[in-house]
N, CA, C and O of each residue as an XYZ file, in Angstrom:
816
protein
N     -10.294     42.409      0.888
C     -10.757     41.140      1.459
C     -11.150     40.159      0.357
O     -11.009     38.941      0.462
N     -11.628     40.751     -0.650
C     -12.288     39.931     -1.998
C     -10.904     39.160     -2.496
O     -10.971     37.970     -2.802
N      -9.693     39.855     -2.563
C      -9.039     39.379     -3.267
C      -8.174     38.650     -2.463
O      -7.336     37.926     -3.001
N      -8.260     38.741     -1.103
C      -7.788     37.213     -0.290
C      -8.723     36.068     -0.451
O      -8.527     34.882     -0.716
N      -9.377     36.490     -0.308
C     -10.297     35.093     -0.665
C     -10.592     34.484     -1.624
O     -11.249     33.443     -1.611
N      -9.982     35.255     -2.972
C      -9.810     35.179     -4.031
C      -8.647     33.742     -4.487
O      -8.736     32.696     -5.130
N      -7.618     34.462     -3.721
C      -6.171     33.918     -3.491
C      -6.221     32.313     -2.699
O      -5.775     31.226     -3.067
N      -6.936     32.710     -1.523
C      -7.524     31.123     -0.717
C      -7.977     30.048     -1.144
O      -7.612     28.919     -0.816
N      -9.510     30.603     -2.555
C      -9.383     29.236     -3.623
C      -8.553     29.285     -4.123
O      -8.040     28.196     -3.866
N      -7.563     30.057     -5.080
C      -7.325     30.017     -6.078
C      -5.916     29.065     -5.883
O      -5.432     28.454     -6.836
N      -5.342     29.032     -4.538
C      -4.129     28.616     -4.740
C      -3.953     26.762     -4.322
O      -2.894     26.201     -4.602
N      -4.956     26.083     -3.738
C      -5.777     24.534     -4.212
C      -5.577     24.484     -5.430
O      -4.495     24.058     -5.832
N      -6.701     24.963     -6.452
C      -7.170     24.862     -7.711
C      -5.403     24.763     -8.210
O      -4.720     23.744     -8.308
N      -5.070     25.950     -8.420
C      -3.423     25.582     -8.962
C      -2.785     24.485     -8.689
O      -2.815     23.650     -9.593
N      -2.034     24.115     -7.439
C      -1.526     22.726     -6.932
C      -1.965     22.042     -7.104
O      -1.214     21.070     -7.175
N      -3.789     21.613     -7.407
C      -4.242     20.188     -7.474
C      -4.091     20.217     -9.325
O      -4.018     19.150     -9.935
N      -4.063     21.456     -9.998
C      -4.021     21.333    -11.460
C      -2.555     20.934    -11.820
O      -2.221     20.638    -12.968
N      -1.805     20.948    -10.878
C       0.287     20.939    -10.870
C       0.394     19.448    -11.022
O       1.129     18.865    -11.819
N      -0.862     18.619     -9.704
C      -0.828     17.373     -9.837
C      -0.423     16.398    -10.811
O      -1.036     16.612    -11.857
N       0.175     15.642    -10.881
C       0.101     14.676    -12.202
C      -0.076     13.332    -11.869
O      -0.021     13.205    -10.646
N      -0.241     12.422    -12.371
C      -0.856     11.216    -12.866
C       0.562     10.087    -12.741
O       1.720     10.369    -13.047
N       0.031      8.700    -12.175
C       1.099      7.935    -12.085
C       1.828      7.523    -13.509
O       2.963      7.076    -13.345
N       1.398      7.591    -14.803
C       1.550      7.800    -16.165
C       2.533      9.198    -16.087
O       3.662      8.888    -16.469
N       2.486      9.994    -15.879
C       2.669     11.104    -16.065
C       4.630     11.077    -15.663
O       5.672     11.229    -16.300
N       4.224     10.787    -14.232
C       5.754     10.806    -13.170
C       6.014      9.554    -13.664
O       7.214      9.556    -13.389
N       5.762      8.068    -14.378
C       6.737      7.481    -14.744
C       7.533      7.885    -16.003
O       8.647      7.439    -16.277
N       6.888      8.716    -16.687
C       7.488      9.383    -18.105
C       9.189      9.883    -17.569
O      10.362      9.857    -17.943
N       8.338     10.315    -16.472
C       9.744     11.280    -15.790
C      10.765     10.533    -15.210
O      11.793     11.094    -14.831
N      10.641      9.621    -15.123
C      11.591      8.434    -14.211
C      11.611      8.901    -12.945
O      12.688      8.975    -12.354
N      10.234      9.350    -12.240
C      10.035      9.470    -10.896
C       9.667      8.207    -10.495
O       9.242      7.378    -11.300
N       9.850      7.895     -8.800
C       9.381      6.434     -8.469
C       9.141      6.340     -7.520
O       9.719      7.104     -6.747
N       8.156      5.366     -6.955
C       7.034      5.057     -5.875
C       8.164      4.531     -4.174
O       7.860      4.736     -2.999
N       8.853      4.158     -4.477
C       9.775      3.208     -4.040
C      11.467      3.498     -4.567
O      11.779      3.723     -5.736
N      12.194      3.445     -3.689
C      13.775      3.899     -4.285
C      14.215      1.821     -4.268
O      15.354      1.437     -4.002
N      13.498      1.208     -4.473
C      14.032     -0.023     -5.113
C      13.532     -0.493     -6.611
O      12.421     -0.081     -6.943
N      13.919     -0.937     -7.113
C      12.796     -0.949     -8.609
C      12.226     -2.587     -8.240
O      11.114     -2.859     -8.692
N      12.791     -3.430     -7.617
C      11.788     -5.102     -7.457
C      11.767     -5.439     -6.730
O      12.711     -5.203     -5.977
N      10.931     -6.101     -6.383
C      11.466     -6.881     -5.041
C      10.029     -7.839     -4.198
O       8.848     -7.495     -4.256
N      10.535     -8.981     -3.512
C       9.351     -9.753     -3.381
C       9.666    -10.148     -2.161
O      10.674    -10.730     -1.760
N       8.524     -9.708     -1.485
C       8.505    -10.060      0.406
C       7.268    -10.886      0.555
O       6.091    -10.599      0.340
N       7.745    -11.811      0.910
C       6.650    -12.797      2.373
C       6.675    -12.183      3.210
O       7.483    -11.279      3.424
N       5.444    -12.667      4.146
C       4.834    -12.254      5.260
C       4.154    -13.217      6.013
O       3.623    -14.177      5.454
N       4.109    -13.022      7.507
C       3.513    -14.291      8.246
C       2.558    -13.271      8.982
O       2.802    -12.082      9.188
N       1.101    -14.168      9.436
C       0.123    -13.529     10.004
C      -0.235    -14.161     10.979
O      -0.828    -15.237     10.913
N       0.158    -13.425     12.277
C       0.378    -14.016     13.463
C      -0.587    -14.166     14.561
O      -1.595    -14.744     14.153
N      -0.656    -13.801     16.016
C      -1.721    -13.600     16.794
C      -2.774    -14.143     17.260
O      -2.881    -15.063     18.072
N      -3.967    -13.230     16.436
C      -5.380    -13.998     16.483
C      -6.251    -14.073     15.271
O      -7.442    -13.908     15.005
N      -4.674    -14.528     14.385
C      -5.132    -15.331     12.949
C      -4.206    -15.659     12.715
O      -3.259    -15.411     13.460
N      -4.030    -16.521     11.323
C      -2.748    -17.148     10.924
C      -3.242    -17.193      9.755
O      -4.379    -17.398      9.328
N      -2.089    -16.942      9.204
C      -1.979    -16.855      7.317
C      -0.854    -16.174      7.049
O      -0.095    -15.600      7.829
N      -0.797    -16.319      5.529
C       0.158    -15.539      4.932
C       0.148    -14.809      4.274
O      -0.936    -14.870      3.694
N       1.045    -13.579      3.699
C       0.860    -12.352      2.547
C       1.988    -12.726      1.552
O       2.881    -13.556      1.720
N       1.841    -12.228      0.877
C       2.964    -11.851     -0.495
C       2.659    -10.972     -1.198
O       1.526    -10.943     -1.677
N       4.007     -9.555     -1.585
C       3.662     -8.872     -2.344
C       5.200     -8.644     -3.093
O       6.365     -8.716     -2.702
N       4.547     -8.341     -4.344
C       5.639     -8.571     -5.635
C       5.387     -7.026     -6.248
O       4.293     -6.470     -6.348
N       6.555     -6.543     -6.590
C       6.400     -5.335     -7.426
C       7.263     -4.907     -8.444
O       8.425     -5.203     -8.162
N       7.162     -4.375     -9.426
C       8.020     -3.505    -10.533
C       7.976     -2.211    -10.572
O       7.222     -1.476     -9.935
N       9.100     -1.816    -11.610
C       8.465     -0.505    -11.914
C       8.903      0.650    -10.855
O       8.327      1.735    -10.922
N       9.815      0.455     -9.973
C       9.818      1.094     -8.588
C       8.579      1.201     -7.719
O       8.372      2.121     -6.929
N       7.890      0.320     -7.909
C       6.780      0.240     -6.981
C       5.446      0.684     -7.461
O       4.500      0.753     -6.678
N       5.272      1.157     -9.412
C       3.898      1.671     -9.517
C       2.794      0.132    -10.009
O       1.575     -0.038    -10.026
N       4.208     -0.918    -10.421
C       2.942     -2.029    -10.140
C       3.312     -3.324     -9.328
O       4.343     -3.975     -9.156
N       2.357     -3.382     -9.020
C       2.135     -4.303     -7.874
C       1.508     -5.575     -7.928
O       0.612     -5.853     -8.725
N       2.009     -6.398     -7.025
C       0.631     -7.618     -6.921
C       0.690     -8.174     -5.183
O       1.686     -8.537     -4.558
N      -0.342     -8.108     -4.842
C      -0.679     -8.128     -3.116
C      -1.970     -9.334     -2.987
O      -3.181     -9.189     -3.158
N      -1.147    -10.601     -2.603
C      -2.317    -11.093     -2.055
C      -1.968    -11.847     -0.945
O      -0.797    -12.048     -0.623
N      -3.372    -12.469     -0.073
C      -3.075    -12.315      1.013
C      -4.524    -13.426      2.116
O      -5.701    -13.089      2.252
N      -3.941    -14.541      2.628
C      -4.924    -15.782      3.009
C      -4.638    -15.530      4.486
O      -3.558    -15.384      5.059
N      -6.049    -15.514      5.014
C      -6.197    -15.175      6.350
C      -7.145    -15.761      7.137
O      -8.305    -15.424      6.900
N      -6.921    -16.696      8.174
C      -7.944    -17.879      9.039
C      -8.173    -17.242     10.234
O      -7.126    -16.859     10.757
N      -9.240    -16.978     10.890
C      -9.488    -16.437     12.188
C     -10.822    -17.478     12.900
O     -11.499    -18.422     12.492
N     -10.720    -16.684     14.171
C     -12.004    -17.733     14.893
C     -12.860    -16.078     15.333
O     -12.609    -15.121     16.066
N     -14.022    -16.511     14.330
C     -15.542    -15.175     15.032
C     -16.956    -15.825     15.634
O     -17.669    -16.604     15.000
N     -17.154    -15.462     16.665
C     -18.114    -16.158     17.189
C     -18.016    -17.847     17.098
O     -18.862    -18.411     16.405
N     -17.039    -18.620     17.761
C     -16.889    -19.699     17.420
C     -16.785    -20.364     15.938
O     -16.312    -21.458     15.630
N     -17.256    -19.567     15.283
C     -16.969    -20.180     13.167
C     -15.532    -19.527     13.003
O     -15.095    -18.393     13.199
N     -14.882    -20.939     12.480
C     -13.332    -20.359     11.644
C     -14.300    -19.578     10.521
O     -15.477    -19.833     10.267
N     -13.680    -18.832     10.091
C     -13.605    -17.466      9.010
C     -12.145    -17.684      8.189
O     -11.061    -17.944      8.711
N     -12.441    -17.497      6.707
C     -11.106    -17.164      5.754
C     -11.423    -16.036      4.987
O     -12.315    -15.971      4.140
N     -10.523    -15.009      5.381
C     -10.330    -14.073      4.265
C      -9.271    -13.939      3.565
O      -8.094    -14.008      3.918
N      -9.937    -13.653      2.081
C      -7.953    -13.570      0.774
C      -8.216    -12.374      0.209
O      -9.382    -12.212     -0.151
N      -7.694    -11.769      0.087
C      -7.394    -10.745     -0.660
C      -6.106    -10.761     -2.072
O      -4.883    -10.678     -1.963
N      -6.787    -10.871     -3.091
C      -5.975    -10.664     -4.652
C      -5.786     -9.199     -5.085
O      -6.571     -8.749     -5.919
N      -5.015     -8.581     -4.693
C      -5.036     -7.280     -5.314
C      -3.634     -6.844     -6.763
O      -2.582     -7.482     -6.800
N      -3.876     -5.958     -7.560
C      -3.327     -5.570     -8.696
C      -3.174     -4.283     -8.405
O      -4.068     -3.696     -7.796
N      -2.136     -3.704     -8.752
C      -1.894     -2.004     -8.738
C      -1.294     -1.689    -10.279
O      -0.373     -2.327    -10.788
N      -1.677     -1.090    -10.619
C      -0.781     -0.289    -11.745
C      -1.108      0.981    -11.660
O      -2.276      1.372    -11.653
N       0.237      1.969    -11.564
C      -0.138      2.987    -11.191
C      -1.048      3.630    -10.275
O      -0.731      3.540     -9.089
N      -2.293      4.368    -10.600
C      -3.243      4.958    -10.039
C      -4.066      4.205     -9.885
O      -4.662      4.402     -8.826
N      -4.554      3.083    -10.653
C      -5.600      1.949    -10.423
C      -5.732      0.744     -9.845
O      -5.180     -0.137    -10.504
N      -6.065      0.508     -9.221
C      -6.475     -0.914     -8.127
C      -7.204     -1.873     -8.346
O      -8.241     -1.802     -7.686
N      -7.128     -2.819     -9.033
C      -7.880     -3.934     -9.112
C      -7.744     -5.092     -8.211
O      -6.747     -5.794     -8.047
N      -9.164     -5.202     -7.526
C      -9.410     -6.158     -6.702
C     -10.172     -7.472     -6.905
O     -11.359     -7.691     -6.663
N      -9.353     -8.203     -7.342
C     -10.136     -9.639     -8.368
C     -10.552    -10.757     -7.071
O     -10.010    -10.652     -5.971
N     -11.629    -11.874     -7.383
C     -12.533    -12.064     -6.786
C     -12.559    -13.774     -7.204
O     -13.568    -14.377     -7.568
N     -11.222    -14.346     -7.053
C     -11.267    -15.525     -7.736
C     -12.362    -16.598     -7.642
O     -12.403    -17.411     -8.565
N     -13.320    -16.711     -6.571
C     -14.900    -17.325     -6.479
C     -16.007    -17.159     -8.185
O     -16.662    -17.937     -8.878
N     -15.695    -15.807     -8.211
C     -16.543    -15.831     -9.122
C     -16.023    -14.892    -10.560
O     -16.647    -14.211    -11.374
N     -14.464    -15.271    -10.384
C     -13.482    -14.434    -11.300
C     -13.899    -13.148    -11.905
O     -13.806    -12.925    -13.112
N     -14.382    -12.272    -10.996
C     -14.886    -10.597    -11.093
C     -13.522     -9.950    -10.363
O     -12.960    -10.428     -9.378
N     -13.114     -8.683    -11.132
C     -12.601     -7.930    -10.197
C     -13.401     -6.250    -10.329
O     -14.007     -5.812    -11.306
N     -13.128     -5.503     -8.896
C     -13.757     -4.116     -9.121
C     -11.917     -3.257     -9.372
O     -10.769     -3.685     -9.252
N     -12.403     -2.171     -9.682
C     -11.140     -1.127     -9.919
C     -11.773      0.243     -9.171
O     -12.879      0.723     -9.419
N     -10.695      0.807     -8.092
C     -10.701      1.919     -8.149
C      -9.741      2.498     -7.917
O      -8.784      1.816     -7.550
N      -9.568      3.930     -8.017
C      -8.475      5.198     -7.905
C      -7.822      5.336     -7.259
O      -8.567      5.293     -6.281
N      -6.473      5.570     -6.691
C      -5.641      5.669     -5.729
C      -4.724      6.906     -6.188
O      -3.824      6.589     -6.966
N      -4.806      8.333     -5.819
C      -4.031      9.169     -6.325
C      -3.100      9.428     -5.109
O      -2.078     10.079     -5.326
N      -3.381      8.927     -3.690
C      -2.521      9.352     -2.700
C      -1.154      9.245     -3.204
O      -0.769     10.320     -2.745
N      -0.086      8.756     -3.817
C       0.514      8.537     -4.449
C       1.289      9.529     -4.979
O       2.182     10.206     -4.469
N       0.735      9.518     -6.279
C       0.811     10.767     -7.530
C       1.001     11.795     -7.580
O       1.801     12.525     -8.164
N      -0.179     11.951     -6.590
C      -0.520     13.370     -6.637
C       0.409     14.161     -5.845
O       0.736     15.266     -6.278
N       1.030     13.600     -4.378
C       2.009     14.028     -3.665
C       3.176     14.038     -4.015
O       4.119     14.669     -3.539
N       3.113     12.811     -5.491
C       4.986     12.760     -5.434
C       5.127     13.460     -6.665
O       6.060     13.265     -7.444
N       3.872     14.567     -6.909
C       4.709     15.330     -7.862
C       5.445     16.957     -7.200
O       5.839     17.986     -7.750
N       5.365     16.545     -5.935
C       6.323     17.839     -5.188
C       6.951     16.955     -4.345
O       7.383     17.700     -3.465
N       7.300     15.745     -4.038
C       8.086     15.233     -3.259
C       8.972     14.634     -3.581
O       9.024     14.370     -4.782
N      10.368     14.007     -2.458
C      10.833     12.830     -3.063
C       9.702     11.428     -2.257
O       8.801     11.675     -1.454
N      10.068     10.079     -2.730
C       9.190      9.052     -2.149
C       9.449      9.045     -0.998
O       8.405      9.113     -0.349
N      10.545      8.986     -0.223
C      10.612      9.427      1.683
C       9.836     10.273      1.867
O       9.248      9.972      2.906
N       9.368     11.400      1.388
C       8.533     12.615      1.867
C       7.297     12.065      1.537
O       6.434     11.930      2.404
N       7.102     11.709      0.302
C       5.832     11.101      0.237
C       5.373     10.246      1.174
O       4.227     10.415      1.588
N       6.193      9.145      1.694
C       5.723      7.887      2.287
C       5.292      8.686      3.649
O       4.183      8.387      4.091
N       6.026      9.640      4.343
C       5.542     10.420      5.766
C       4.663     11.186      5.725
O       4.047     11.339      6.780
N       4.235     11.966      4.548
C       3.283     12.621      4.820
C       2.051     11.742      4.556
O       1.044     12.303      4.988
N       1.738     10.297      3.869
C       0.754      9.370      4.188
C       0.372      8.987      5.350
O      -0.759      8.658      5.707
N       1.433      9.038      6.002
C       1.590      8.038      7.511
C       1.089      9.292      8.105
O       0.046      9.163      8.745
N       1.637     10.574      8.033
C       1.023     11.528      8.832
C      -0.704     11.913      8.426
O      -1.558     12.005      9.308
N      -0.876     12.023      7.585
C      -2.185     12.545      6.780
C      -3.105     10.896      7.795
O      -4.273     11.005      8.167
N      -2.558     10.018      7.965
C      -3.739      8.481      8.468
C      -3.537      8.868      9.867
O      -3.974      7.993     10.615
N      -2.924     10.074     10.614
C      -3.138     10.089     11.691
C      -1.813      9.730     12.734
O      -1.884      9.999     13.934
N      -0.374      8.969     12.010
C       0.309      8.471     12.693
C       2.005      9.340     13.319
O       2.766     10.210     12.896
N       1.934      8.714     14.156
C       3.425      9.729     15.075
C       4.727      8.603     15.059
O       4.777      7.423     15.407
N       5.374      9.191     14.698
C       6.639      8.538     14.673
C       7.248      7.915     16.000
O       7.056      8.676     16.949
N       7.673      7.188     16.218
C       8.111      6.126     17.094
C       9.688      5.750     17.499
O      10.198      5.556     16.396
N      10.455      5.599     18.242
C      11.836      4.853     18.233
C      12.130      3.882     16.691
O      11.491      2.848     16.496
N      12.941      4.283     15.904
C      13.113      2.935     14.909
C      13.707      1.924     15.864
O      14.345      2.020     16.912
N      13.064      0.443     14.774
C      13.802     -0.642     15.112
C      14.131     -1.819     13.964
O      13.774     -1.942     12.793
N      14.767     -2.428     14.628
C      15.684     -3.286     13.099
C      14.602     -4.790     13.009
O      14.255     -5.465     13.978
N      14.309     -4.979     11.857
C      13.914     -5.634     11.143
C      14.243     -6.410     10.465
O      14.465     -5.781      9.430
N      14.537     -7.812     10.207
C      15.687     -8.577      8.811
C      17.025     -7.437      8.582
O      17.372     -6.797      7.589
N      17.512     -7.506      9.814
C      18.496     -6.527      9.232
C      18.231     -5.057      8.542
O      19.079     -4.609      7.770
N      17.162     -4.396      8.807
C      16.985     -3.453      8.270
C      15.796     -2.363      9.214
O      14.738     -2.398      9.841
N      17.052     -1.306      8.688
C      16.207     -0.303      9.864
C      14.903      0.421      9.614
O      14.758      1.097      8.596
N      13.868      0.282     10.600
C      12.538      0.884     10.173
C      11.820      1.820     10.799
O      11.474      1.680     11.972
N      11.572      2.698     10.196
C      10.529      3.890     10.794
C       9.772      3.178     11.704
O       9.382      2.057     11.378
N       9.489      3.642     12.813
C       7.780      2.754     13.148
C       7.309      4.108     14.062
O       7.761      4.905     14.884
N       5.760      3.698     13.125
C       4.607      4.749     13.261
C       3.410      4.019     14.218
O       3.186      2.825     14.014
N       2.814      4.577     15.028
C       1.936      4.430     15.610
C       0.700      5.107     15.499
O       0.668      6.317     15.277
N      -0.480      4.315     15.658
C      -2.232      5.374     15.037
C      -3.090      5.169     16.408
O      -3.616      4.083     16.650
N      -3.156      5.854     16.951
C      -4.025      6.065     18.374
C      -5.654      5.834     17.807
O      -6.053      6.495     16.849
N      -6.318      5.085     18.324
C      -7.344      4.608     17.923
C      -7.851      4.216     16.440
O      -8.843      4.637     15.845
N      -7.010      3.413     16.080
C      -7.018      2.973     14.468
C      -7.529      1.713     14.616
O      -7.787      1.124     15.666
N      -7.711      1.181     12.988
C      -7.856     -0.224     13.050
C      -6.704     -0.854     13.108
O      -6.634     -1.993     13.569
N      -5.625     -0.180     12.636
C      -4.279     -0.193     11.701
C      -3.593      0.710     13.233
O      -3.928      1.875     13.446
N      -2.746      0.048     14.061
C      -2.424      0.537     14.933
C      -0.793      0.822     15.092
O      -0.443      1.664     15.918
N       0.231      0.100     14.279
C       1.489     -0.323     14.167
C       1.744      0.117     12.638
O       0.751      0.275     11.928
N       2.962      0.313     12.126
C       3.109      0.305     10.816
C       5.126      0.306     11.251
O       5.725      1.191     11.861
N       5.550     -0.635     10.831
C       7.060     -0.571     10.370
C       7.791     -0.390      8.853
O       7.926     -1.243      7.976
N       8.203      0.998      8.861
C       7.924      1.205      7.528
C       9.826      1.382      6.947
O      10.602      2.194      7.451
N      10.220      0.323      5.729
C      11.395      0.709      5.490
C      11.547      0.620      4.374
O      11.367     -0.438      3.770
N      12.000      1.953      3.702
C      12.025      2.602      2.423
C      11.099      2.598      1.747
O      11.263      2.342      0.555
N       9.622      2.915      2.313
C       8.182      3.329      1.908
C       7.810      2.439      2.124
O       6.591      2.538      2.267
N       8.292      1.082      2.316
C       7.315     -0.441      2.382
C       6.837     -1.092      4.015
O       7.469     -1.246      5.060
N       6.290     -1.195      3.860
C       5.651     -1.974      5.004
C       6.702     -3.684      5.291
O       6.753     -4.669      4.555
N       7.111     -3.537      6.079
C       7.413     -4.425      6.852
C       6.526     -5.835      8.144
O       6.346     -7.037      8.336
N       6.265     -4.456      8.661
C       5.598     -5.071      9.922
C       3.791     -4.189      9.661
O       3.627     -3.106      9.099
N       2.952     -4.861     10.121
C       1.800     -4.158     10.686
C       0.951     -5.298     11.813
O       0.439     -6.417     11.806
N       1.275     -3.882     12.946
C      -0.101     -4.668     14.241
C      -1.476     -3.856     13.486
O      -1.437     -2.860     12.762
N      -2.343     -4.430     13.805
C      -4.137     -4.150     13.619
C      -4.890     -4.753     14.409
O      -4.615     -5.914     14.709
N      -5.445     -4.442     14.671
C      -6.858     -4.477     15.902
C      -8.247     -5.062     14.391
O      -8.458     -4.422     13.361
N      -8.748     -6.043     14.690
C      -9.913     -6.411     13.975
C     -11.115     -6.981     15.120
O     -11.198     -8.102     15.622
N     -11.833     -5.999     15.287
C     -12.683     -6.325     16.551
C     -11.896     -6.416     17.540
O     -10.924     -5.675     17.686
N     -12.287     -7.517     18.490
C     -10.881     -7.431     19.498
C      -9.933     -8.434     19.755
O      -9.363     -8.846     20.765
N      -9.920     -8.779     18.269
C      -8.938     -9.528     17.798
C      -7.507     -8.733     17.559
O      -7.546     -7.507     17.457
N      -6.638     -9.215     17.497
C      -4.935     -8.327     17.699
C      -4.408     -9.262     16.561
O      -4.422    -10.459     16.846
N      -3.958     -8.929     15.353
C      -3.563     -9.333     13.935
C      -2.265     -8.641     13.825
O      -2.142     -7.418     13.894
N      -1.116     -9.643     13.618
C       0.559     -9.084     13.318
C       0.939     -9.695     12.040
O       0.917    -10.904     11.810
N       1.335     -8.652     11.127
C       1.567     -9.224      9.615
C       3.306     -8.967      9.889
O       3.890     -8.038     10.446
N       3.780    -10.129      9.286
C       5.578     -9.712      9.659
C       6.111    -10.328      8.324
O       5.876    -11.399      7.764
N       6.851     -9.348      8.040
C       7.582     -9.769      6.840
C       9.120    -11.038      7.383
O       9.978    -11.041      8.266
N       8.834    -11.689      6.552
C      10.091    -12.931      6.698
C      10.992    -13.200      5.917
O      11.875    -14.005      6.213
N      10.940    -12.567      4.756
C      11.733    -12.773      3.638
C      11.582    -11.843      2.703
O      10.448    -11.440      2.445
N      12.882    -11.262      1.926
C      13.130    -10.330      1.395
C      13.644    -10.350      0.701
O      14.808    -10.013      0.916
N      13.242    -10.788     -0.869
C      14.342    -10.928     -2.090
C      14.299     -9.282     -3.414
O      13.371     -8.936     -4.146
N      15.270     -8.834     -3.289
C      15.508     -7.937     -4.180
C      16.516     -8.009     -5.374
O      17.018     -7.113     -6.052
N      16.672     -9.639     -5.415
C      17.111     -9.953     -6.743
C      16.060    -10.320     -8.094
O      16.266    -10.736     -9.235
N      15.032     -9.994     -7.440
C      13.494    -11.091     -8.077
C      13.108    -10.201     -9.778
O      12.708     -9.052     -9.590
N      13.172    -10.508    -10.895
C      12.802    -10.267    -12.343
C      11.009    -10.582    -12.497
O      10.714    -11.406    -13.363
N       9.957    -10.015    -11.768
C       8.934    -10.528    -11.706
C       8.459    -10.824    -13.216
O       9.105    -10.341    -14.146
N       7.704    -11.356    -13.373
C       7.305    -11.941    -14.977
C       6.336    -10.749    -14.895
O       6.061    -10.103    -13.884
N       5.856    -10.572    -16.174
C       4.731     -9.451    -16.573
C       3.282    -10.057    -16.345
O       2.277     -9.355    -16.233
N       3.290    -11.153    -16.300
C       1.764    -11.979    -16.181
C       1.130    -11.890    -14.816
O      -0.040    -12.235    -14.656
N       1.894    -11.424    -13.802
C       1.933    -11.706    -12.207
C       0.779    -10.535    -12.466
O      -0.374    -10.789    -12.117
N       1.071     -9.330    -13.043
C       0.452     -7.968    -12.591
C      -0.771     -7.850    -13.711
O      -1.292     -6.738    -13.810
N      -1.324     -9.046    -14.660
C      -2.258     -8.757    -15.689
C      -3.458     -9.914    -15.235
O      -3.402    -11.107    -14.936
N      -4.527     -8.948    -15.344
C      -5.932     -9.375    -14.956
C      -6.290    -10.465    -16.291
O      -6.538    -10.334    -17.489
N      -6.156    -11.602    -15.316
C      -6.829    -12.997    -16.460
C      -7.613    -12.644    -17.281
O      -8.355    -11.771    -16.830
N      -7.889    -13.011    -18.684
C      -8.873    -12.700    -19.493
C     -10.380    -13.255    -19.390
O     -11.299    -12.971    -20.158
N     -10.425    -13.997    -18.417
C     -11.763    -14.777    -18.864
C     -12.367    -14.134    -16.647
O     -13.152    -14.568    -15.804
N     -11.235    -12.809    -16.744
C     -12.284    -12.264    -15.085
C     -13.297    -11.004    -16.097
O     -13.123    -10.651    -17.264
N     -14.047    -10.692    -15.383
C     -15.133     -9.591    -16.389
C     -15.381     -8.677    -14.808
O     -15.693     -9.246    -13.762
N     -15.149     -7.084    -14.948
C     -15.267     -6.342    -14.062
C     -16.469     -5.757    -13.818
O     -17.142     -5.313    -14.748
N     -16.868     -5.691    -12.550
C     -18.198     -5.091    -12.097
C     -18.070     -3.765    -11.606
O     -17.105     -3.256    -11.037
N     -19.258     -3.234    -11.923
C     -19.505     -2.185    -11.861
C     -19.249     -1.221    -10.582
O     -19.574     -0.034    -10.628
């Protein structure tokens, strides 16, 4: 019995030590994404209006995601933006008001796609948040997984070739539709898109 239970930790500890690092799997020419660029708009529909854009390299380990959003709460319009940075494993969320950004960890990623390909990876995320696969449907010409999350905030996800397309979300009982509108995969993003301004200083 000692030495099953032995075996029960021991075989975690191994696989999470197998893990590797988004550094690690780009050495390898592993990749996040089976496109290496590409830059999608997005419209934010419903019971808000705004827009997204996200730009990426690298097959998808860096990123840039931001994202202007107008709603009505308790009679006050409300704006939320979101500036986000990815490289690799790290997330920087910059704060252009008071040019701060915070950073944290993101291994969901990494850590899975060092036993997967990125299709396997991208489903077992969607499964691990709770979500069940759905009828696909076509999108800009393009066919998409769509996942559904039974009591989520995040209720919709149209997902094609790991990327998000479409997302419904529930925000209070507000109903929020992000839809992608445009899809360029000819795009050479510049290197400056994905580097934190020098004069932002990060908080703790």
């Amino acid at each position: 019995m000692k030495k099953l239970l032995y075996l029960y930790f021991l075989i975690p500890i191994i696989a999470f030590s197998q893990a590797q690092t988004a550094k690690e799997l780009r050495a390898q020419d592993l990749k996040k994404y089976a496109i290496s660029n590409a830059e999608i708009k997005y419209e934010i529909t419903g019971d808000a209006e705004g827009e997204e854009l996200m730009v990426f390299t690298d097959f998808g380990w860096t990123s840039l995601r931001q994202q202007t959003m107008t709603f009505e709460l308790y009679g006050i319009t409300s704006t939320q933006s979101v500036y986000e940075i990815t490289n690799g494993d790290l997330v920087h969320r910059l704060n252009p008001d008071d040019s701060t950004y915070i950073t944290r960890k993101d291994f969901k990623w990494s850590q899975q796609a060092s036993y997967k390909s990125p299709d396997q990876v991208s489903e077992a995320i969607l499964f691990s948040m709770g979500g069940s696969q759905q009828e696909n449907q076509q999108l800009l010409n393009r066919a998409c997984q769509v996942w559904s999350f039974e009591g989520k905030a995040i209720q919709e996800l149209w997902i094609w070739n790991g990327l998000v397309l479409k997302r419904k979300a529930k925000l209070g009982d507000r109903n929020i539709e992000t839809t992608a509108t445009e899809i360029n995969l000819d795009v050479i993003p510049e290197e400056e898109l994905f580097s934190i301004p020098d004069y932002y200083s990060q908080k703790n």
